[in-house]
ROTI-563429 format. One record per residue: residue number from 1; residue in one letter; z, x, y of N, C-alpha, C in turn. Coordinates in steps of 0.05 Angstrom, whole numbers, plus 5000, padded with zeros to 4 digits. Layout:
REM residues N
+-----+------+------+------+------+------+------+------+------+------+------+
| pos | code |   nz |   nx |   ny |  caz |  cax |  cay |   cz |   cx |   cy |
+-----+------+------+------+------+------+------+------+------+------+------+
| NUM |    A |    Z |    X |    Y |    Z |    X |    Y |    Z |    X |    Y |
...
+-----+------+------+------+------+------+------+------+------+------+------+
END
This chain:
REM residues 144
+-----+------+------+------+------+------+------+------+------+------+------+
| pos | code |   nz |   nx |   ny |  caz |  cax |  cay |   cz |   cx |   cy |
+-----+------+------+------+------+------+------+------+------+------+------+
|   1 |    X | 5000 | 5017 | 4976 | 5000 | 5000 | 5000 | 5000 | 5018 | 5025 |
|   2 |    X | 4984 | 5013 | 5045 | 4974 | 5027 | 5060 | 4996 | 5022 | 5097 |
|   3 |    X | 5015 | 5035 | 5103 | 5036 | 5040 | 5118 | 5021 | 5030 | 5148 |
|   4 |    X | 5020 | 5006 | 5165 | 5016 | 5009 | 5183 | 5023 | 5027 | 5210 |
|   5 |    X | 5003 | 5027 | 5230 | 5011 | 5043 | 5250 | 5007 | 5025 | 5271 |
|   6 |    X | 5024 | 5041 | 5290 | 5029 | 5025 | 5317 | 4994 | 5034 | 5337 |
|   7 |    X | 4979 | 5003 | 5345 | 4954 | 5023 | 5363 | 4967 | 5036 | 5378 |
|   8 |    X | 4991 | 5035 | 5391 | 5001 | 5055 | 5407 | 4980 | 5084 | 5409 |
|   9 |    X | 4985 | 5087 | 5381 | 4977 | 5119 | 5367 | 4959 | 5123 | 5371 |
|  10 |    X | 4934 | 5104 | 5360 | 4906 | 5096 | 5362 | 4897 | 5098 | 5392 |
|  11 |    X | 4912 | 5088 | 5408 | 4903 | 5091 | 5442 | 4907 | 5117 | 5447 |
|  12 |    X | 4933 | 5127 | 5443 | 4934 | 5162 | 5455 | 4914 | 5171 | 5447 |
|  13 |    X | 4906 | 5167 | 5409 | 4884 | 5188 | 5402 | 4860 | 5185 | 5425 |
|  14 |    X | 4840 | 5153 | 5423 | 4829 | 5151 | 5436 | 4829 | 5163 | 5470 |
|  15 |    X | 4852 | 5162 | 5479 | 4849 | 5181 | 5497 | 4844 | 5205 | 5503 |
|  16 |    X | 4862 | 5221 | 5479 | 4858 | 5246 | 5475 | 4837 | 5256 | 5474 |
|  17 |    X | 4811 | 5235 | 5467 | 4785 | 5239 | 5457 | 4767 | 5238 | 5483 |
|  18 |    X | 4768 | 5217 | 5500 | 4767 | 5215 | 5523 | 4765 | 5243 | 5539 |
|  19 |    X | 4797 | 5257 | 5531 | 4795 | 5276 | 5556 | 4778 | 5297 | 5547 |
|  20 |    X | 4776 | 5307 | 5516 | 4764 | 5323 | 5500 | 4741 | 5320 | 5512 |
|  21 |    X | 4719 | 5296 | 5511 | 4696 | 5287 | 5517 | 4685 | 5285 | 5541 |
|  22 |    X | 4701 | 5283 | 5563 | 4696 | 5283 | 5590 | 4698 | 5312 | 5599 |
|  23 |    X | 4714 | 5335 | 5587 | 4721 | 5362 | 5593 | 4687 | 5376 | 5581 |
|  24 |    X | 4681 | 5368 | 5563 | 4659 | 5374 | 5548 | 4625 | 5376 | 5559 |
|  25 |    X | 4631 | 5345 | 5566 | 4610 | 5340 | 5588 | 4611 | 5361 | 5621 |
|  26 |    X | 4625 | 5357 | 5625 | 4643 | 5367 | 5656 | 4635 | 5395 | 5654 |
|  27 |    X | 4639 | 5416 | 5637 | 4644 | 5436 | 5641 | 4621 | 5463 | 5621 |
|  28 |    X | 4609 | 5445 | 5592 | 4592 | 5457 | 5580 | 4572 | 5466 | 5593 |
|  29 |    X | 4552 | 5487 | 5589 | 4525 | 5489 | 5603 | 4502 | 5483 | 5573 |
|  30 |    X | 4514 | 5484 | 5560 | 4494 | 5486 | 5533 | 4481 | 5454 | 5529 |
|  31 |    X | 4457 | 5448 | 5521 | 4450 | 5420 | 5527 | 4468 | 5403 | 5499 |
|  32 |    X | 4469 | 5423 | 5477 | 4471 | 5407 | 5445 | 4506 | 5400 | 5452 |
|  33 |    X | 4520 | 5426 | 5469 | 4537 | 5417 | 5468 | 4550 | 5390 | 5483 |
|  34 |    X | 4536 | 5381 | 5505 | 4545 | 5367 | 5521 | 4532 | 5336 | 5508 |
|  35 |    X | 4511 | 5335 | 5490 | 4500 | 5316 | 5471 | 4528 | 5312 | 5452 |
|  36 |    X | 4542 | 5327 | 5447 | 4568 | 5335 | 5426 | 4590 | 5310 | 5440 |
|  37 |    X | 4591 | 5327 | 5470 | 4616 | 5315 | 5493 | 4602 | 5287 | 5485 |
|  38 |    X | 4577 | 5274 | 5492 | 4576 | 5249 | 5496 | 4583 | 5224 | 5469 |
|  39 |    X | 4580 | 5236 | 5451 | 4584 | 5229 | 5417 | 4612 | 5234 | 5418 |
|  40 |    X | 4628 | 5247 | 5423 | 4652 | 5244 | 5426 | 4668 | 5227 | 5442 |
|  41 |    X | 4648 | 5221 | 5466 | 4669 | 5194 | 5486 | 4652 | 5168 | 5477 |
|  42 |    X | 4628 | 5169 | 5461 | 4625 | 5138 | 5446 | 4651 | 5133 | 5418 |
|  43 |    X | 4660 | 5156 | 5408 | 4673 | 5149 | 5384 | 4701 | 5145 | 5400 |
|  44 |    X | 4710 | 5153 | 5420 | 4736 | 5143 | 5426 | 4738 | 5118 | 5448 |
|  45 |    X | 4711 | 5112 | 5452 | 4702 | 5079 | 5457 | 4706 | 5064 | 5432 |
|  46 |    X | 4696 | 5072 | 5409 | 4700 | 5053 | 5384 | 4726 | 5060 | 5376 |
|  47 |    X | 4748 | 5080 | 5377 | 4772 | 5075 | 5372 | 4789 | 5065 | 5389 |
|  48 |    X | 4782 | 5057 | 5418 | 4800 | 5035 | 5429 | 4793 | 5005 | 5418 |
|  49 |    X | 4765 | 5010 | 5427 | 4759 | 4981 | 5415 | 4774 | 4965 | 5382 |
|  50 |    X | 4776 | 4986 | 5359 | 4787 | 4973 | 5342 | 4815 | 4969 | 5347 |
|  51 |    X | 4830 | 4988 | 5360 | 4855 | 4993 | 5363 | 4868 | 4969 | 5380 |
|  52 |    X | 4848 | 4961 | 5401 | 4854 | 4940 | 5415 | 4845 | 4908 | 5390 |
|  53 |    X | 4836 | 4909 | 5384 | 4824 | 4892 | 5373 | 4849 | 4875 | 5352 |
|  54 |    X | 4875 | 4888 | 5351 | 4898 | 4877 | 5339 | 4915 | 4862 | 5354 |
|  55 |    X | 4907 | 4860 | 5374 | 4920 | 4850 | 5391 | 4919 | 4813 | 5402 |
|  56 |    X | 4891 | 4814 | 5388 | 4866 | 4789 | 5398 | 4897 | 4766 | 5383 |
|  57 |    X | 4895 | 4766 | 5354 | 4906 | 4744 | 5343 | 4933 | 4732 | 5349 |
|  58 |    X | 4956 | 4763 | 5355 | 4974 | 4751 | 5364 | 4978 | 4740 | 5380 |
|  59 |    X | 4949 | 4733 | 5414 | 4956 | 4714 | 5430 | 4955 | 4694 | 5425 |
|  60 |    X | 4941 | 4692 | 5399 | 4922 | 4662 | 5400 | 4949 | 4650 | 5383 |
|  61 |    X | 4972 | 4671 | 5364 | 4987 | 4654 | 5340 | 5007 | 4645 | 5368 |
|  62 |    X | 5014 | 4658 | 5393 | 5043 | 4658 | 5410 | 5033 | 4638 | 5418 |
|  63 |    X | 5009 | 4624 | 5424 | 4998 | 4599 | 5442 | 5011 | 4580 | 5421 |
|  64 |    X | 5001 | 4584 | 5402 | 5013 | 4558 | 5370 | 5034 | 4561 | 5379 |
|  65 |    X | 5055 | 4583 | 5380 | 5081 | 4584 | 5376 | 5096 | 4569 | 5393 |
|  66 |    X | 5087 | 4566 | 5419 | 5096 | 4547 | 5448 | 5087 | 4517 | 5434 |
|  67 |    X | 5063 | 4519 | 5432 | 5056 | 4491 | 5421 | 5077 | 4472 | 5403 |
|  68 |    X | 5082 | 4493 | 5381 | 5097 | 4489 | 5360 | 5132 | 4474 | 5376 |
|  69 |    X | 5131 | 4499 | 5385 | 5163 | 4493 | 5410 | 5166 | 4474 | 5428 |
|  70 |    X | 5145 | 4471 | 5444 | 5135 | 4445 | 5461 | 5138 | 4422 | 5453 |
|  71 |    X | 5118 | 4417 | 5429 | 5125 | 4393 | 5412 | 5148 | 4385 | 5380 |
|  72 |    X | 5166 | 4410 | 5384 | 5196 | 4403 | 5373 | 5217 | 4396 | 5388 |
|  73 |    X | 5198 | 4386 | 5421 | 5226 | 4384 | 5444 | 5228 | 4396 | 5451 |
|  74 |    X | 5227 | 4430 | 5457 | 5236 | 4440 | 5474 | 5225 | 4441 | 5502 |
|  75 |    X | 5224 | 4419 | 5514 | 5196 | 4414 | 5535 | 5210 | 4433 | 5569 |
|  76 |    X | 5245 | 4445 | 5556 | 5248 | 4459 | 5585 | 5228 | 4484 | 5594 |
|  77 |    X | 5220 | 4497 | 5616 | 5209 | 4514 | 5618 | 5226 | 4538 | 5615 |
|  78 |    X | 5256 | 4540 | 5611 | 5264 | 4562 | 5614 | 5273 | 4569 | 5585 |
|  79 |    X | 5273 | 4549 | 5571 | 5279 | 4557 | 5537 | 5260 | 4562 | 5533 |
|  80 |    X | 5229 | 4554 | 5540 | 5199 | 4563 | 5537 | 5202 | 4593 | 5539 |
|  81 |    X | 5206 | 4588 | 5559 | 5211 | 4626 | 5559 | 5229 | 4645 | 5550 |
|  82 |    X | 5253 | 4634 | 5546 | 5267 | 4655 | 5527 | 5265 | 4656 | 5506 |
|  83 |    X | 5255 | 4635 | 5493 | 5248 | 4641 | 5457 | 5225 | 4656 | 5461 |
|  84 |    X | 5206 | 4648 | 5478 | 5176 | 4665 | 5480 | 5186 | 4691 | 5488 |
|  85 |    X | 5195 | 4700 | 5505 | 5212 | 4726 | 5508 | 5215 | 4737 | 5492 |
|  86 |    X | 5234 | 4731 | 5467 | 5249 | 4738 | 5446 | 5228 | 4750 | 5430 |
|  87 |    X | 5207 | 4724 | 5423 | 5187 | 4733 | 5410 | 5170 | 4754 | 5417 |
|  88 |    X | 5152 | 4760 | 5442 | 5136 | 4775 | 5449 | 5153 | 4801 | 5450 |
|  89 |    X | 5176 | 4799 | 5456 | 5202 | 4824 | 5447 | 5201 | 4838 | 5423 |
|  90 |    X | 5206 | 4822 | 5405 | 5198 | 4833 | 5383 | 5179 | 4841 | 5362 |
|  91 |    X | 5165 | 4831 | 5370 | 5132 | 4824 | 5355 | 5118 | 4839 | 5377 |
|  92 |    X | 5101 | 4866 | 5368 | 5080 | 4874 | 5387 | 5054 | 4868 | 5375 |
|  93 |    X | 5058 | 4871 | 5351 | 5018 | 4869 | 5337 | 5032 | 4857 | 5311 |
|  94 |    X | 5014 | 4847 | 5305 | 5005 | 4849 | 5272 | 4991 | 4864 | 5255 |
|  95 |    X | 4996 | 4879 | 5243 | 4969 | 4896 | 5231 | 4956 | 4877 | 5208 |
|  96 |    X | 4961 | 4856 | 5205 | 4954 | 4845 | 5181 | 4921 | 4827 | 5186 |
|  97 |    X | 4927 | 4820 | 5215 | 4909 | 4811 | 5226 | 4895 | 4819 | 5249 |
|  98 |    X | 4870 | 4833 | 5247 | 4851 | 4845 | 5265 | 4820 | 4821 | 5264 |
|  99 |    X | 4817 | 4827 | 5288 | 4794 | 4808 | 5291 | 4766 | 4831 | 5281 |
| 100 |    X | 4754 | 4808 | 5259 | 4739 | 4824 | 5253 | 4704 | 4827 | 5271 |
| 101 |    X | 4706 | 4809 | 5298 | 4687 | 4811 | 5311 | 4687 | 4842 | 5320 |
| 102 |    X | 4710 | 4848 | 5326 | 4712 | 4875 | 5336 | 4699 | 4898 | 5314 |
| 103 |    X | 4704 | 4896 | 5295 | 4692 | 4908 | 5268 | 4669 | 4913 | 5266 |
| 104 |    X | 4651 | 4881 | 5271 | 4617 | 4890 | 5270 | 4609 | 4901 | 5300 |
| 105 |    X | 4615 | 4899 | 5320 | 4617 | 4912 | 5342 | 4610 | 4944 | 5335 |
| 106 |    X | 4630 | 4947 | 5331 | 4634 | 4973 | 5330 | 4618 | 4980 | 5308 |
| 107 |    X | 4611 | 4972 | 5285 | 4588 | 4983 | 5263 | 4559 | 4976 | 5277 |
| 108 |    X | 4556 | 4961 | 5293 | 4526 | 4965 | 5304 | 4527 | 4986 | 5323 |
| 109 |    X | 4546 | 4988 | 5335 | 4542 | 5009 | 5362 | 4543 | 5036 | 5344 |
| 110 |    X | 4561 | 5036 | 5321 | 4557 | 5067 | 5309 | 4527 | 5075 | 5298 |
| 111 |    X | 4516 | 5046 | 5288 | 4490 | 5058 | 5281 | 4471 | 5067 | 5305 |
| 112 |    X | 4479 | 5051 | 5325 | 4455 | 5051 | 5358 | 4463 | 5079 | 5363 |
| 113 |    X | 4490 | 5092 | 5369 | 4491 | 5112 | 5374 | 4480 | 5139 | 5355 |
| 114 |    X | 4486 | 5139 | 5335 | 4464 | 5149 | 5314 | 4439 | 5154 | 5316 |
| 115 |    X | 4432 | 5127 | 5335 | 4396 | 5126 | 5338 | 4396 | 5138 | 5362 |
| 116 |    X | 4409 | 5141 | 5377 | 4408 | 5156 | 5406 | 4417 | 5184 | 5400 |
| 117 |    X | 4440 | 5191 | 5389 | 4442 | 5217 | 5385 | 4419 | 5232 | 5372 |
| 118 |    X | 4402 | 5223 | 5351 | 4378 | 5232 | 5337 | 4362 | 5238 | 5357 |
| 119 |    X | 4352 | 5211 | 5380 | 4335 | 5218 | 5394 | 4349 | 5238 | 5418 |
| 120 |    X | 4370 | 5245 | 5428 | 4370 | 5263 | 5439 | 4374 | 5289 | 5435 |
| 121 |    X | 4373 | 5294 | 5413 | 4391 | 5325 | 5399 | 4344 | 5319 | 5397 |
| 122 |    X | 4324 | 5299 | 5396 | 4294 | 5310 | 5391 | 4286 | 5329 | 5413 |
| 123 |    X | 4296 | 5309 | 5446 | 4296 | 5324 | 5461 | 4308 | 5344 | 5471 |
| 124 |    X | 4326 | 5355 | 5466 | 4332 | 5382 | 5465 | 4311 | 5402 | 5456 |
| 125 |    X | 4309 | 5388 | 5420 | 4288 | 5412 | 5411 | 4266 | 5410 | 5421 |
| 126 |    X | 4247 | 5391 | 5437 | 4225 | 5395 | 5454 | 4236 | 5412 | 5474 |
| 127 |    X | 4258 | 5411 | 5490 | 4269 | 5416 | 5515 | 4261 | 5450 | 5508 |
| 128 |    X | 4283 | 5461 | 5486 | 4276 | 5482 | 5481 | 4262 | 5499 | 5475 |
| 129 |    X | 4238 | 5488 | 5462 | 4212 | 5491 | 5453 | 4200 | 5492 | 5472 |
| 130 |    X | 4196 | 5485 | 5504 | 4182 | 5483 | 5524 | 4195 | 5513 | 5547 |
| 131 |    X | 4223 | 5508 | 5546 | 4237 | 5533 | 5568 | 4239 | 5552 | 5555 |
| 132 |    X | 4254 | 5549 | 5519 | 4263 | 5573 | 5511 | 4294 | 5588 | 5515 |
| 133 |    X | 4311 | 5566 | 5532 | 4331 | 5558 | 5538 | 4344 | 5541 | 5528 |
| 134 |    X | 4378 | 5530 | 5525 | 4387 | 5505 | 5523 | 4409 | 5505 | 5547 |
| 135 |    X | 4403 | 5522 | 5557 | 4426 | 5530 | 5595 | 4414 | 5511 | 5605 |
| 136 |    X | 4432 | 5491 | 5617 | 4426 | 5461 | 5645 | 4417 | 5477 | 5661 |
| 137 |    X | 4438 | 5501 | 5670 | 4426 | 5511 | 5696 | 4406 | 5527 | 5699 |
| 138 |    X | 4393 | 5544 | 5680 | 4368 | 5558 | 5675 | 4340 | 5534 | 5679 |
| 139 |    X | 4356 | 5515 | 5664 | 4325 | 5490 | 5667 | 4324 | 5482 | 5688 |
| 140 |    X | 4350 | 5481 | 5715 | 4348 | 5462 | 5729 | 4329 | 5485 | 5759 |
| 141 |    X | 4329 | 5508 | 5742 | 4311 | 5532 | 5767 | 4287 | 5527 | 5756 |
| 142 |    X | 4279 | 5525 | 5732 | 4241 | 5533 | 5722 | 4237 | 5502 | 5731 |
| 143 |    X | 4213 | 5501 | 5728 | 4193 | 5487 | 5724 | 4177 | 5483 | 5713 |
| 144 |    X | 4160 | 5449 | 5713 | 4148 | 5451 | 5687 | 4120 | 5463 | 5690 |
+-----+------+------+------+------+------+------+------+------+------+------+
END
């Protein structure tokens, strides 16, 4: 049985990936590598996205849960809110339930990106094939 984790974790990584990926872009001169940076801040786009994506059901069960409360009588607004309190207190996610829209999301965009990383790692090797370079800043002095 497989130990859930808090997205907490999942968000830092995704960030972590973020800063990896933006440092990459920012600062590389090599073309493959900065193709690398950008493949790295699409994959920590798809690990917020799933990571957030646990989040979707518990609003929709806490809406039931008022409902539920609402129509057992408890029609005060301020017991509305302290049992809802209590609850959203204790309960951050579910891992049991992830929306799986988020899922195919993220499997189409991994294949799209796939198809874009292919086509850009082509142009490179034309890029290279034409300067004889993969330096931004060497290409950005020649001409064609």
């Amino acid at each position: 049985m497989a130990i859930p984790i808090s997205p907490g974790l999942y968000l830092g990584v995704a960030a972590l990936l973020y800063g990896i990926g933006l440092y990459t872009v920012a600062t590389k001169r090599n073309l493959i590598k900065i193709v690398i940076g950008i493949e790295i801040l699409v994959n920590a786009a798809h690990l917020n996205l799933i990571a957030l994506s646990a989040y979707r059901w518990i609003i929709q069960w806490m809406q039931g849960f008022y409902v539920l409360l609402y129509t057992a009588g408890f029609t005060d607004p301020t017991t509305l809110t302290l049992y809802g309190g209590l609850i959203i207190g204790t309960i951050q996610y579910n891992p049991l339930f992830v929306d799986p829209l988020a899922h195919s999301m993220v499997m189409t965009s991994i294949v799209l990106a796939g198809c874009v990383t292919a086509v850009a790692l082509a142009f490179v090797v034309a890029l290279y094939r034409h300067y004889g370079t993969l330096d931004v800043q060497k290409m950005r002095r020649l001409k064609w």
